[in-house]
C-alpha positions in Angstrom: -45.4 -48.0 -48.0 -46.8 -47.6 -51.2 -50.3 -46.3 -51.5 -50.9 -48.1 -55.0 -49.8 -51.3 -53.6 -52.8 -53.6 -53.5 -52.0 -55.1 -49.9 -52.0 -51.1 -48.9 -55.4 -51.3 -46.9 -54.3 -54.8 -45.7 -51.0 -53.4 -44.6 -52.6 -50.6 -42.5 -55.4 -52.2 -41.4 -52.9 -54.9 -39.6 -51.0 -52.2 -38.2 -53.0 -50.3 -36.3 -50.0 -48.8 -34.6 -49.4 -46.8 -37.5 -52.4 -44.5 -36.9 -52.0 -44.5 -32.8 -47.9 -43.9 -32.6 -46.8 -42.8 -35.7 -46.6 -39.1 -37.6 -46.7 -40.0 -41.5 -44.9 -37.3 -44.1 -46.4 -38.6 -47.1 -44.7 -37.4 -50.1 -46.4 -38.2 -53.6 -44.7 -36.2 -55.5 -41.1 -34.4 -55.9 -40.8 -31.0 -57.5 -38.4 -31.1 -59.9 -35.2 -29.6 -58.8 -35.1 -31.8 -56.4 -35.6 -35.1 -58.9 -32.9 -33.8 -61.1 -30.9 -33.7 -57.9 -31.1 -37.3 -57.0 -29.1 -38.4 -59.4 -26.2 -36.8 -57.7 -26.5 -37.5 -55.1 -27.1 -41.2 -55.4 -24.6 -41.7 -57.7 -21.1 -41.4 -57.1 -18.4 -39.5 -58.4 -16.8 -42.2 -60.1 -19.7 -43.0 -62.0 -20.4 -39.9 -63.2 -16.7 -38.6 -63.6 -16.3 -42.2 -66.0 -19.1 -40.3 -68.5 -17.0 -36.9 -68.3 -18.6 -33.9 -69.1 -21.5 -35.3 -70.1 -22.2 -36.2 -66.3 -23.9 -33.5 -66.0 -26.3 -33.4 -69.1 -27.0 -37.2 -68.0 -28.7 -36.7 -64.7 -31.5 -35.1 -67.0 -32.1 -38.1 -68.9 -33.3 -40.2 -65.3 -35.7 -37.7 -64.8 -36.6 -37.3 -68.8 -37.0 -41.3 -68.8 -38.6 -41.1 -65.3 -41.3 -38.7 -66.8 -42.5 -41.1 -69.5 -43.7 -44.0 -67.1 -47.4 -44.0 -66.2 -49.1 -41.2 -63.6 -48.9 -44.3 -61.3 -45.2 -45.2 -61.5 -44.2 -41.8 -61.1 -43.8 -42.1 -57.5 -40.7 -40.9 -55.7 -39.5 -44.4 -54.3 -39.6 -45.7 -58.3 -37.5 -43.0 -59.3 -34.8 -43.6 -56.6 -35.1 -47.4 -57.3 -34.4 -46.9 -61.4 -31.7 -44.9 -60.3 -30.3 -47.4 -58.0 -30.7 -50.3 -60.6 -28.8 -48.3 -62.9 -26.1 -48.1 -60.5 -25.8 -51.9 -59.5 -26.3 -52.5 -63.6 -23.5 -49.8 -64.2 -21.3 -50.8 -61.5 -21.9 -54.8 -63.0 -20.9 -54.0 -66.2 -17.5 -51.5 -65.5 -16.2 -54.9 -63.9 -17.0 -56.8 -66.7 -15.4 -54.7 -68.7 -12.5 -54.2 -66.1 -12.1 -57.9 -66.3 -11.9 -58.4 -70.0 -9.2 -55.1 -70.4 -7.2 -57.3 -67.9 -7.4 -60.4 -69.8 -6.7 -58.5 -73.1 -3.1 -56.3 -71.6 -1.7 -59.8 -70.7 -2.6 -61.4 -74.0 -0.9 -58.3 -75.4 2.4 -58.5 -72.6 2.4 -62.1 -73.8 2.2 -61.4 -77.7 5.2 -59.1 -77.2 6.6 -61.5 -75.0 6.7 -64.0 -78.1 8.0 -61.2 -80.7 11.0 -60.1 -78.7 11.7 -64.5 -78.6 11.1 -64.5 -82.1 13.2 -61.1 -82.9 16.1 -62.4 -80.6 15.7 -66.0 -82.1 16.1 -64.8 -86.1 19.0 -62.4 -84.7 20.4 -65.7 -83.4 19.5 -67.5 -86.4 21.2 -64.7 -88.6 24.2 -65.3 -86.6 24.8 -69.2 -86.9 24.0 -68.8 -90.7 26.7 -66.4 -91.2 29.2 -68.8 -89.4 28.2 -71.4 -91.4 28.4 -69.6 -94.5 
């Protein structure tokens, strides 16, 4: 639940089970070892072993990017949800790019394909014109 939500008051005035049953941790803020941490953690290896040694270096820029928003969208849940649109973003694009390398090595296998035709064809064609010179 998000305290700056608008429907917040609504939200725990409906739920009145919330106060009764219920122990809340609320967290506002992170320190920051632990939000240059996140990044790690929710990202996997393969993501960051694509970027190579600059993995490491890049888990600052969440936070650094985090930083800039608004007092109000600084809240923990953000943070992990910019990090987790990068990832479905990252992960959307490394197929599209997957895709097109595949489409590209079998125009390639194709184009040499045609060369090694045309190559044995002028060999051939060298051949019948010295017979029939």
């Amino acid at each position: 639940m998000d305290y700056t939500d608008p429907k917040f008051i609504y939200r725990c005035k409906s739920n009145p089970a919330l106060y009764k049953s219920c122990n809340v941790l609320w967290l506002d803020e992170w320190n920051e070892e632990s939000m240059y941490e996140v990044p790690r953690l929710l990202l996997s290896s393969k993501d960051t072993d694509i970027l190579g040694s600059a993995g490491n270096d890049f888990c600052k820029y969440f936070l650094k990017i985090h930083e800039q928003n608004s007092q109000k969208n600084q809240a923990p849940r953000k943070f992990v949800a910019f990090i987790q649109n990068y990832k479905k973003i990252f992960s959307l694009k490394c197929s599209e790019i997957q895709t097109r390398k595949k489409h590209l090595l079998a125009g390639v296998s194709k184009l040499n394909e045609a060369r090694s035709l045309v190559d044995k064809l002028n060999s051939e064609a060298d051949g019948t014109k010295c017979l029939i010179s």
